[in-house]
N, C-alpha and C positions, 0 to 999 in steps of 0.2 A: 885849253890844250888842243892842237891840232890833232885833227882826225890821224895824221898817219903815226903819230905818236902811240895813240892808242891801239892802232893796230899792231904794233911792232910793241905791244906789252911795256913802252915808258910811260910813265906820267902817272896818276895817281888812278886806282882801279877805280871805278864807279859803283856806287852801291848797286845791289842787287835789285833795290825798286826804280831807278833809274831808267831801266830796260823794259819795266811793264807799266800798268796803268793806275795798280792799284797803288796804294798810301802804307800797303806792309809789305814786306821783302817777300817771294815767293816759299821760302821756307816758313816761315810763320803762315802765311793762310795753308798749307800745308797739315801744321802740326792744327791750327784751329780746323779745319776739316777732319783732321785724326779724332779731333777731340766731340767734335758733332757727330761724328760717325759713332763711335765708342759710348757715350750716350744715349745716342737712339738705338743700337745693340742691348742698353742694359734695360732699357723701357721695354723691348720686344721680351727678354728674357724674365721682365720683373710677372708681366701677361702671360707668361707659359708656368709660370710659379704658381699663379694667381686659378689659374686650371686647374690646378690638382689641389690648393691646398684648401684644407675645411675651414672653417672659420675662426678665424683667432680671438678662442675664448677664453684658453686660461693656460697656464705656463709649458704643458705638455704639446700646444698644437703651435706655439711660440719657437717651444725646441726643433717640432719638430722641423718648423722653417728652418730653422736654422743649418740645418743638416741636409735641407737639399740644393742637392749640386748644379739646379739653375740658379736656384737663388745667391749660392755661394760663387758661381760665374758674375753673375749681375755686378753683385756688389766688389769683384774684383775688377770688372769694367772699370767700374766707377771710381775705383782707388787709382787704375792707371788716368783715367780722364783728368781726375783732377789732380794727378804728380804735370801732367801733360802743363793743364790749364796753369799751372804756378808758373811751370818755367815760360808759357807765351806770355803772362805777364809782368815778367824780369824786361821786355823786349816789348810789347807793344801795349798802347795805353788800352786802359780797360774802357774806353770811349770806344775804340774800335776793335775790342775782342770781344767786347761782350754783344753785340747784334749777330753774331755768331750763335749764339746758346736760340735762336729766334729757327734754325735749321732744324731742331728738333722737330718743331712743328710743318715740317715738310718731311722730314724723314720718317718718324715716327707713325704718321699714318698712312706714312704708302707700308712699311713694311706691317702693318697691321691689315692689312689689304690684301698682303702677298701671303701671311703666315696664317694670318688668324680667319681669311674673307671677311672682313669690313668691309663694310660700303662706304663709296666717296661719293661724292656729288663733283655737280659742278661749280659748286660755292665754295666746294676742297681748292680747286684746279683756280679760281678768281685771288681765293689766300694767298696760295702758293706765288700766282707769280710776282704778289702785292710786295713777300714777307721777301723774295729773291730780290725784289728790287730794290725794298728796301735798305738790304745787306748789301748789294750793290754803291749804292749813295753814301754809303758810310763808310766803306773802306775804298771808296776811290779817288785816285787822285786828281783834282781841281784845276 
């Protein structure tokens, strides 16, 4: 199709990955970043749970997880994440959404870092940019 076709909107539109580098349409790494995001939110909030509750000995300290409202945030994360997580994989192969779920381990312990003060090293920061580039190689286009 010549170029000035396309600019004057004839000819057939180009897909949305066309335009970028990666191997998934920018709405999809989009929703998979919603869904790495919203994940490592329910980890930061499953640890704020994890603070206050005594030890899960017997049916009373069961309930009363169950009735707190981090815990019941958490685990609503988690039911959008994975409403999320089903419909990226109507649309892209689980070859390339799942080194996605690999973000956790970079999100997860900076906000454990930010909320809770954990310590990171420098062997955090070597991970990190092993596991980004990993995800990198995997959803980009060749």
């Amino acid at each position: 199709m010549p170029a000035s076709e396309a600019l004057n909107g004839f000819g057939p539109k180009p897909d949305a990955r066309e335009s970028c580098m990666l191997d998934i349409a920018p709405a999809q790494f989009l929703r998979l970043l919603a869904f790495s995001l919203l994940m490592a939110a329910g980890q930061v909030l499953f640890k704020r749970v994890s603070l206050d509750t005594p030890p899960l000995t017997d049916w009373r300290t069961l309930v009363a997880l169950g009735t707190n409202a981090w815990f019941v945030a958490a685990i609503t994360l988690y039911i959008v994440a994975t409403v999320i997580w089903i419909g990226v994989l109507r649309e892209v192969p689980l070859s390339r959404a799942y080194p996605f779920i690999a973000l956790g381990f970079v999100l997860v312990p900076l906000a454990g870092r930010q909320f809770f003060g954990e310590a990171l090293d420098g062997r955090y920061l070597v991970g990190v940019i092993l596991i980004l580039i990993g995800i990198l190689l995997t959803i980009r286009r060749v």
